[in-house]
C-alpha positions in Angstrom: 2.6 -3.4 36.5 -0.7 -1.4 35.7 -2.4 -2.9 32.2 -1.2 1.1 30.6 2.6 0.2 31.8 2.2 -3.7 30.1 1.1 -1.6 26.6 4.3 0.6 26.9 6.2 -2.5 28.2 5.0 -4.2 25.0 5.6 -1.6 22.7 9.5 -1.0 23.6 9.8 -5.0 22.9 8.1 -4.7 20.0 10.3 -2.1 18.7 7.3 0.3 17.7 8.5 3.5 17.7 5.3 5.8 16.5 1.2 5.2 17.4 -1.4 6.8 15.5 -4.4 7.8 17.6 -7.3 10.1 18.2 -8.1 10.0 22.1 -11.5 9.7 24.1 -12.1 9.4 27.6 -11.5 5.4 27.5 -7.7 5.9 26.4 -6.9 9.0 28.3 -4.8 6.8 31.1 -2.6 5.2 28.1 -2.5 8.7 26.2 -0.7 9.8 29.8 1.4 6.8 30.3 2.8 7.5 26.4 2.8 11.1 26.8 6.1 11.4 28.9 8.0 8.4 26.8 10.1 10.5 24.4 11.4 6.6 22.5 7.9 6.4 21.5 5.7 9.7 19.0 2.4 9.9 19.0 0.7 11.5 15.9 -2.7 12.6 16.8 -5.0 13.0 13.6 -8.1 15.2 13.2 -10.3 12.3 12.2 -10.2 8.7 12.2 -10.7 7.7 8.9 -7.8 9.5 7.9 -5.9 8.2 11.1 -6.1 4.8 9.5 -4.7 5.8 6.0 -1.4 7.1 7.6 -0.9 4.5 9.2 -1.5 2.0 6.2 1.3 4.6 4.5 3.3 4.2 7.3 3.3 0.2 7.0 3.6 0.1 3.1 6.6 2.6 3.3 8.3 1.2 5.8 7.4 -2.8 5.8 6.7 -2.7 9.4 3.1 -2.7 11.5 1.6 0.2 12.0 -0.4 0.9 15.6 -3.7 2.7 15.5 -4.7 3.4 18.9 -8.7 4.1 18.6 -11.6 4.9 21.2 -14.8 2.7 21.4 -18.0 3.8 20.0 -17.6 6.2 16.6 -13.7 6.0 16.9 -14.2 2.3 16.2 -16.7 2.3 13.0 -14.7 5.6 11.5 -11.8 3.1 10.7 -14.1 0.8 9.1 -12.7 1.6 5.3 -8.7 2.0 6.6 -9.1 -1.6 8.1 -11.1 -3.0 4.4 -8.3 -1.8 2.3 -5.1 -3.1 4.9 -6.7 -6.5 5.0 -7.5 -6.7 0.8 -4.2 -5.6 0.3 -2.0 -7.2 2.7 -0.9 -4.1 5.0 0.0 -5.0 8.4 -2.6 -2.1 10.5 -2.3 -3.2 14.6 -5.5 -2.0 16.3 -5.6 -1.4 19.6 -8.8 -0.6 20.5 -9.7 0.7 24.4 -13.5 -0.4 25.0 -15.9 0.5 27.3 -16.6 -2.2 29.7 -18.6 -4.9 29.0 -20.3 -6.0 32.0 -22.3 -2.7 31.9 -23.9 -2.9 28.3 -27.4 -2.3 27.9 -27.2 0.5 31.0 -26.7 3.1 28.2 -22.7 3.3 28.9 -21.0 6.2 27.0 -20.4 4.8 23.4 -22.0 1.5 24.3 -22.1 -1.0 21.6 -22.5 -4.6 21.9 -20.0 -6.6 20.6 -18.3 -3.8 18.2 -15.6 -6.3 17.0 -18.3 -8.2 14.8 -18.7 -5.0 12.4 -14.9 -6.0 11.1 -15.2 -10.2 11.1 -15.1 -10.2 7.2 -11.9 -8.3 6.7 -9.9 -8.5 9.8 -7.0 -11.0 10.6 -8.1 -11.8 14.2 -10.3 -10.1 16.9 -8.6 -10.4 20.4 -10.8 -9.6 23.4 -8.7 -9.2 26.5 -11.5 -10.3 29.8 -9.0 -11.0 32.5 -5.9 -8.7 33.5 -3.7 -11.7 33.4 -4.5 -12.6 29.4 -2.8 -8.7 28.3 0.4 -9.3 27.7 0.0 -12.8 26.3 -3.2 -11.6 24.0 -0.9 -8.4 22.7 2.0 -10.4 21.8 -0.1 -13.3 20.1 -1.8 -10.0 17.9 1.6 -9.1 16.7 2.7 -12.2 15.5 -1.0 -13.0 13.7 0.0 -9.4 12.3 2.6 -10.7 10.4 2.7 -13.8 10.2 0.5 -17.1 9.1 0.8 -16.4 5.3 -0.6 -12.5 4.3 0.7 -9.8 6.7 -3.0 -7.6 7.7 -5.0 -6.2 10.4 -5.5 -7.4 13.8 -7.7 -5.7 16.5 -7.0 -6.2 20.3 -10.1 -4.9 22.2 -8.5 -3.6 25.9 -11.5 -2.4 28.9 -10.4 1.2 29.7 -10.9 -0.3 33.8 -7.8 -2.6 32.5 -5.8 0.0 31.8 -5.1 1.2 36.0 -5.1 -2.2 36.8 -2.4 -4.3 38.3 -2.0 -6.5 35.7 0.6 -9.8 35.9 2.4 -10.5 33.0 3.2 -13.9 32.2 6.2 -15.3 29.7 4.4 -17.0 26.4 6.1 -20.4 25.6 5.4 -22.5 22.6 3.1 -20.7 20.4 3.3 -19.3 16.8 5.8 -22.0 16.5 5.8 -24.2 13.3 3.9 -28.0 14.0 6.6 -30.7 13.8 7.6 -31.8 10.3 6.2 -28.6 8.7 9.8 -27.3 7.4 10.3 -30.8 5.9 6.8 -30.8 4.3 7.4 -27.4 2.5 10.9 -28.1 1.7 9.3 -31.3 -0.4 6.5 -29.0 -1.8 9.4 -26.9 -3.1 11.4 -29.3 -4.7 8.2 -31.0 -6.4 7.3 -27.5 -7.9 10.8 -27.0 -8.9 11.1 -30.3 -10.9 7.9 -29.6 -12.5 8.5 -26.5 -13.0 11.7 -27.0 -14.5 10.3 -29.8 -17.5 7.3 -27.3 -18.0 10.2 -24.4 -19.1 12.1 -27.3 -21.2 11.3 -26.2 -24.3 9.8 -22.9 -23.8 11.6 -19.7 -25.9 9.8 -16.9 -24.0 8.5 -17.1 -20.3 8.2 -13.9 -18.3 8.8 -12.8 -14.8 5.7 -11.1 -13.3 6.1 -9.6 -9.7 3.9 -8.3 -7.1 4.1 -6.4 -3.5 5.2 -9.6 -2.2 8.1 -9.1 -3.8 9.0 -6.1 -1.8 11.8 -7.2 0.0 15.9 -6.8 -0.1 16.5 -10.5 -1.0 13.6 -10.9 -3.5 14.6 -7.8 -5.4 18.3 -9.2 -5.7 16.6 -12.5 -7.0 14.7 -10.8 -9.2 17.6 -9.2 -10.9 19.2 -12.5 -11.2 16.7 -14.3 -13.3 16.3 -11.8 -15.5 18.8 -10.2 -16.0 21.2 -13.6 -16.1 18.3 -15.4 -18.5 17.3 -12.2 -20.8 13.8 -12.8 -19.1 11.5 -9.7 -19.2 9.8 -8.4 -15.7 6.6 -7.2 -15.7 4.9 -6.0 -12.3 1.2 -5.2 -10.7 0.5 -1.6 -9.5 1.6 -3.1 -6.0 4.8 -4.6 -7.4 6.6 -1.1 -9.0 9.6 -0.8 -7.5 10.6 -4.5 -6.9 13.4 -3.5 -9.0 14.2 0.0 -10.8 12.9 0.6 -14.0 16.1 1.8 -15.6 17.3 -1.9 -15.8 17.3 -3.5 -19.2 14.7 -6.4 -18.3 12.3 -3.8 -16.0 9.6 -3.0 -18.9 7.4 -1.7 -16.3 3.3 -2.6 -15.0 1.6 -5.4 -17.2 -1.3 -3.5 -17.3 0.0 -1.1 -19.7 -0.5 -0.8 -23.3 2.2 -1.0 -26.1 5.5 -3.3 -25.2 4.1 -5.0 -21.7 0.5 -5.8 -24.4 3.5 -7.3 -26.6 5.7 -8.9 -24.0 2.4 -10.8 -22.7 0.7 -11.9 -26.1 4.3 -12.9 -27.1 5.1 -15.2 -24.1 4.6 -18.8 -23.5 5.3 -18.8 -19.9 4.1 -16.6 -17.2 5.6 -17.2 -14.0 3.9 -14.9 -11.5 5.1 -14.5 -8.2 3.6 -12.6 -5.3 0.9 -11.4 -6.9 -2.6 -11.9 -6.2 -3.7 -11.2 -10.0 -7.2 -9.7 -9.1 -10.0 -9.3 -11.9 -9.7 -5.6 -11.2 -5.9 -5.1 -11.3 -5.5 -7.3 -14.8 -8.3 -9.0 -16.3 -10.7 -6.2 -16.5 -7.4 -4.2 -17.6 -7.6 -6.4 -20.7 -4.6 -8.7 -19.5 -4.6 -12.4 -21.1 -2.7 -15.1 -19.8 -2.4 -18.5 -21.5 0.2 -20.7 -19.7 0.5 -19.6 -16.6 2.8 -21.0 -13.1 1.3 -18.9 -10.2 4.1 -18.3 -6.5 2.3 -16.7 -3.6 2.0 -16.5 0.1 -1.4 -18.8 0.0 -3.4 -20.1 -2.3 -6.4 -17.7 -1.3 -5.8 -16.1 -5.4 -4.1 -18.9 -6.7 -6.8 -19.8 -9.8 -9.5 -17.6 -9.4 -8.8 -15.5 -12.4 -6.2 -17.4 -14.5 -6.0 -21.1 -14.2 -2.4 -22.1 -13.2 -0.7 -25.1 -14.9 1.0 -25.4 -11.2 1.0 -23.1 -8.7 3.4 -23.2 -5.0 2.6 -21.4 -1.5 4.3 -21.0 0.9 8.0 -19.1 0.7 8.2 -17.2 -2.4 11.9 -16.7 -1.4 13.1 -20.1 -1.8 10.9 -20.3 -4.6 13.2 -17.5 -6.8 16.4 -19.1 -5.5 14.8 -22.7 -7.0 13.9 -20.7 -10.6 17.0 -18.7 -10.2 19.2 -21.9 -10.2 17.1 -23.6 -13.1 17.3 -20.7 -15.5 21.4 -20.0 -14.3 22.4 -21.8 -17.9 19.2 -21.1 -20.0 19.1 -18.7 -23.0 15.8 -17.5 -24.2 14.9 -15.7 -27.2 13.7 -12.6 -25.8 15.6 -9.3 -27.4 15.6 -6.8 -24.5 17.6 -3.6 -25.9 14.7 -4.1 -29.2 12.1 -3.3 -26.0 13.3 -1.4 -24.5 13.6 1.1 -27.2 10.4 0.5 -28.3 9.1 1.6 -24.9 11.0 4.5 -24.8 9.7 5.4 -28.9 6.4 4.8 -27.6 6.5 6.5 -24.5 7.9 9.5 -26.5 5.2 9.4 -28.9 2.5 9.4 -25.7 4.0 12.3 -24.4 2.9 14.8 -27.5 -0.7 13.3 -27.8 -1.7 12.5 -24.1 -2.1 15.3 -21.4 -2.2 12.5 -18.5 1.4 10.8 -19.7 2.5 14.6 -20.2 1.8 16.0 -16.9 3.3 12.5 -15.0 6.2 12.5 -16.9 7.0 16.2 -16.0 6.3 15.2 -12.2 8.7 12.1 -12.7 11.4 14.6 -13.9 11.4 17.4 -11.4 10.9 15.7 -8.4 14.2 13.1 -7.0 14.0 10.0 -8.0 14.0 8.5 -4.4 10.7 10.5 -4.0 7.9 8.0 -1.9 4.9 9.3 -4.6 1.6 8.8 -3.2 -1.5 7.9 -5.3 -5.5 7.9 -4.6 -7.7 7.3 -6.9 -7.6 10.2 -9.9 -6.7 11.0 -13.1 -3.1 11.4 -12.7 -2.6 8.7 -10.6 -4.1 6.2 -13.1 -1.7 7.5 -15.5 1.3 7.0 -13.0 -0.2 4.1 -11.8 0.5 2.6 -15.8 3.3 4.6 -16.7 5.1 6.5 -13.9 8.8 4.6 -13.7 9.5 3.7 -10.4 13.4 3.3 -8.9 13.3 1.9 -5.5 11.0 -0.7 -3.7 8.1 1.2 -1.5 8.1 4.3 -3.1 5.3 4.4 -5.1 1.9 3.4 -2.7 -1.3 3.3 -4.3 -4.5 1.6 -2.7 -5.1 -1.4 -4.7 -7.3 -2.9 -2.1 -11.0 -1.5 -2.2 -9.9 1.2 -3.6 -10.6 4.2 -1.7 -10.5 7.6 -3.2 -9.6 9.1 0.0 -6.1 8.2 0.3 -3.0 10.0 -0.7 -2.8 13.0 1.5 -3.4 10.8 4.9 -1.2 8.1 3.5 1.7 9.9 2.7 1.7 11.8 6.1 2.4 8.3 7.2 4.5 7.4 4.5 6.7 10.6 5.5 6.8 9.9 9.2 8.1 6.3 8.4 10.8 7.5 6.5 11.3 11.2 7.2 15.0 11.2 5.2 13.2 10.5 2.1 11.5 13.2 0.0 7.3 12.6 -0.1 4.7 13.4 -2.7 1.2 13.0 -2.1 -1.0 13.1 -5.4 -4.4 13.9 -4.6 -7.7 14.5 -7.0 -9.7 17.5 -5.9 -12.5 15.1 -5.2 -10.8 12.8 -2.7 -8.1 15.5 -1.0 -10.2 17.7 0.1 -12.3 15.6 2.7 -8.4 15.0 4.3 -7.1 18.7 4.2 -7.9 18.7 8.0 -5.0 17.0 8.2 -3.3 19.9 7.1 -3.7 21.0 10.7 -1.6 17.5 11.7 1.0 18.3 9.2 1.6 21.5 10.7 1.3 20.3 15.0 4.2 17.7 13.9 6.4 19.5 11.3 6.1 17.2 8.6 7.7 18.2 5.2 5.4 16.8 2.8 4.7 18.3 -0.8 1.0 18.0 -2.0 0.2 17.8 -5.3 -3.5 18.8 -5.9 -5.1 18.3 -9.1 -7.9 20.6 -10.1 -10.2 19.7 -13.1 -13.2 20.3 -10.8 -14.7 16.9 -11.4 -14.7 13.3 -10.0 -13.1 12.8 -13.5 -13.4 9.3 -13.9 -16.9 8.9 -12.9 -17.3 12.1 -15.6 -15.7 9.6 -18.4 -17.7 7.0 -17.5 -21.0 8.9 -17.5 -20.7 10.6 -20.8 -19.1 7.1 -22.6 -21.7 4.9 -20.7 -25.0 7.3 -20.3 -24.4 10.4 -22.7 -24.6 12.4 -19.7 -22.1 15.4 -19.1 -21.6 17.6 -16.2 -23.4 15.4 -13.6 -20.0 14.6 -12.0 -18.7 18.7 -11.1 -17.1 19.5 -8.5 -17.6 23.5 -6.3 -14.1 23.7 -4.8 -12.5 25.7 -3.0 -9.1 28.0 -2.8 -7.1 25.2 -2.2 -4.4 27.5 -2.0 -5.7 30.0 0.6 -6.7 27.1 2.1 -3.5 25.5 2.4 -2.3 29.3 3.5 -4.5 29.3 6.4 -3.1 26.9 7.9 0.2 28.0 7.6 1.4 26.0 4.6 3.3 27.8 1.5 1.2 26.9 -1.5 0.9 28.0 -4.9 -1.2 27.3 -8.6 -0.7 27.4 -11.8 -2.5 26.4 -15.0 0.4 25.0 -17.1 3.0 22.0 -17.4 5.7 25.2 -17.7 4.7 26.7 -14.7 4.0 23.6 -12.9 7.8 23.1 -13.6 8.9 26.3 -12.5 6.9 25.9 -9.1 8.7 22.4 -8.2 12.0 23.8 -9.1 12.4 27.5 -7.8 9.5 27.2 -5.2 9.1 23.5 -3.7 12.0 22.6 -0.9 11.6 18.8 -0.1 12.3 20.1 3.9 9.3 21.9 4.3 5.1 21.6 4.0 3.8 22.9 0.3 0.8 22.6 -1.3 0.6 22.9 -5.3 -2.4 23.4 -6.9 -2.7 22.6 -10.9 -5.8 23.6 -12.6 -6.5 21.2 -15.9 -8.6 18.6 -17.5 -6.8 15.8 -18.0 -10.0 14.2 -19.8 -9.5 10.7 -20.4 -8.0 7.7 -18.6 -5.3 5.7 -19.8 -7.3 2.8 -20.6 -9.0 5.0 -23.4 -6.1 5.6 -25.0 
């Protein structure tokens, strides 16, 4: 077999059924090989840093690895920001990268750069280099299973010489690796059950511990566990932004993200337990959002978070799982004093009361009741989407993505693109700020070459809003953060996409419900100030 015949070979056994790519010169003899294979879609993208954010939606929407295939040289460094925010939060991004060949650096080589790898050594799972023809198939499947596996799913980049690719190329069978060492299932099955019988004289005595869930979480299993505890114990369940949707919000115990004001503030303040489990608890996603924790018992993948922003009384790694089934068992005949219904109407008082006073909760809440409530809804980093982000009830795991990673603001339209190609049966909402969508409307172009029925939500306020807030509340200094915009409508028109604007919730509502059809592209535009952020409130 040729090296571009091992990559196809590879990706049938893998079971990966769509690439993302943007081809050069150094991947045109893949780019053919894939082109007649009808098992296996190819989205092309009009730029790479977008390239890399649908296929981080693709991976957080449908829990699988996404492929990038990228060219050396600028298609390289342009995913630079996709690959930060996949590693920091977790998504599983496989880079294949086609290189020029080494041996002739320094002759001025088209996109020559020496050792290119080293620009993503501080937030990359594992660099693979393939040298010999006889390492590809070996090195590829070895990049998959880092991918996933050993603790935190997250980026991996295989570096493949375009020579390689019309190569005859052996492929040898890998034996023995990626296997556990001996003894290791008997070591973490002892971990386990000392966490469990510490855990369970820490809880002796304890009136009101709550359940606090992360992306981890996403998972069938987890979310049925989930529902046990706390809905068998009366325990409340908080999540992080990443953990909305570990179970639906309409259950009794679901009181939504911690970092919201109101009941969660109570829940937490109230409790003498927090048991967190796959969540990293990042200063950014709850300390600085004014979260306090006292006693604390802390369940993750590793302990790369475990005590760096809340100290943990004890803390287990490894399966978080096993770990639910242990606390499921322990709290099976507990009763604790926690009065759900009492909460739960007082979140729904409150959230009544935040509708009439608060533009941001207003205008989400509409969007939460015109659009289906298996809807995957899309966030960057704006004004509505911090409001969602708090507030927006969520009903099914992976349908609510936002990039809690490094935070890019250029996110949501590329991302859901993704997300809808991962799950095409489900409707898509991307909810994009003026300020970050409009650097990816050239995927507007891509939405249109492939068909993809996605609704975009654009909101309008002429601003980079939150910087706005924070200039005027920080440095008395308004206006330095406007935005010149364009039609986004005409815009959206040129390329073929239905699209309309309007300036009010009431027409905003009319628009998604006579105008929007989930099977279709459409663009809405909505012209407002939402002025402040939830955390002003």
């Amino acid at each position: 077999m040729q090296g571009k015949q091992v990559i196809r070979a590879f990706f049938h056994e893998a079971g990966i059924s769509h690439i993302f790519q943007l081809p050069g010169l150094h991947t045109l003899a893949l780019n053919a090989e894939l082109f007649c294979d009808q098992s296996i879609k190819t989205i092309t993208a009009r730029h790479e840093t977008n390239l890399a954010f649908m296929a981080d939606g693709y991976a957080r929407a449908s829990g699988k690895p996404a492929v990038i295939l990228i060219t050396p040289g600028p298609g390289l460094g342009n995913i630079v920001s996709g690959c930060m925010e996949a590693y920091c939060d977790d998504v599983p991004l496989f880079i294949i990268h086609i290189d020029t060949d080494r041996k002739d650096t320094g002759k001025g080589i088209l996109h020559e750069l020496e050792a290119p790898e080293n620009i993503f050594r501080h937030f990359i799972k594992a660099v693979f280099r393939v040298e010999k023809p006889a390492s590809l198939n070996a090195s590829l499947k070895q990049a998959l299973r880092t991918c996933l596996e050993g603790g935190r799913p997250g980026p991996v980049l295989v570096s493949i010489p375009y020579s390689l690719l019309d190569r005859e190329t052996p492929t040898p069978a890998l034996s023995g690796q990626g296997q556990h060492p001996a003894g290791s299932e008997q070591t973490d099955a002892g971990r386990l059950q000392t966490f469990l019988g510490n855990l369970e004289r820490i809880l002796d005595g304890r009136r009101r511990p709550v359940l606090l869930g992360g992306k981890a979480l996403m998972g069938e299993r987890t979310g049925e566990l989930v529902g046990e505890i706390c809905g068998r114990a009366g325990i409340p369940f908080l999540t992080s932004t990443g953990g909305k949707g570990v179970v639906s919000d309409r259950n009794l115990f679901s009181l939504g993200n911690i970092i919201a004001k109101g009941v969660a503030r109570e829940i937490i303040e109230s409790a003498d337990l927090v048991i967190a489990a796959g969540t990293r608890l990042r200063d950014v996603d709850a300390k600085r959002r004014g979260v306090r924790i006292k006693d604390l018992v802390h369940i993750d993948i590793d302990d790369r978070w475990i005590g760096k922003n809340y100290p943990a009384m004890i803390h287990f790694t490894g399966d978080i799982g096993a770990a639910l089934e242990g606390l499921s068992g322990i709290v099976r005949e507990r009763a604790f004093s926690w009065d759900l219904t009492r909460l739960k109407n007082k979140q729904t008082s409150e959230m009544a009361s935040l509708k009439k006073s608060a533009g941001g909760y207003a205008l989400i809440d509409l969007l939460r009741g015109i659009v289906p409530d298996t809807t995957t809804i899309v966030c960057d980093l704006n004004m509505p989407s911090y409001w969602a982000e708090y507030y927006l009830p969520v009903y099914f795991q992976r349908s609510f993505l936002m990039p809690r990673g490094i935070s890019p603001i250029f996110y949501s339209l590329a991302a859901a693109l993704g997300a809808k190609t991962a799950r095409p049966d489900l409707p898509c909402l991307a909810v994009c700020g003026d300020g970050g969508g409009l650097p990816q409307m050239a995927e507007l172009a891509t939405i249109m070459k492939y068909n993809i029925p996605l609704v975009i939500f654009v909101h309008n306020n002429s601003a980079f809003s939150i910087l706005e807030d924070a200039m005027q509340s920080r440095h008395q200094i308004t206006g330095s953060m406007e935005l010149t915009n364009p039609d986004f409508v005409k815009l959206a028109r040129a390329f073929g996409i239905k699209a309309k604007r309007t300036r009010t919730l009431r027409g905003l509502r009319d628009i998604f419900l006579h105008d929007v059809h989930w099977d279709e592209p459409f663009l809405v535009e909505f012209v407002d100030r939402v002025s402040s952020p939830p955390w002003n409130r």
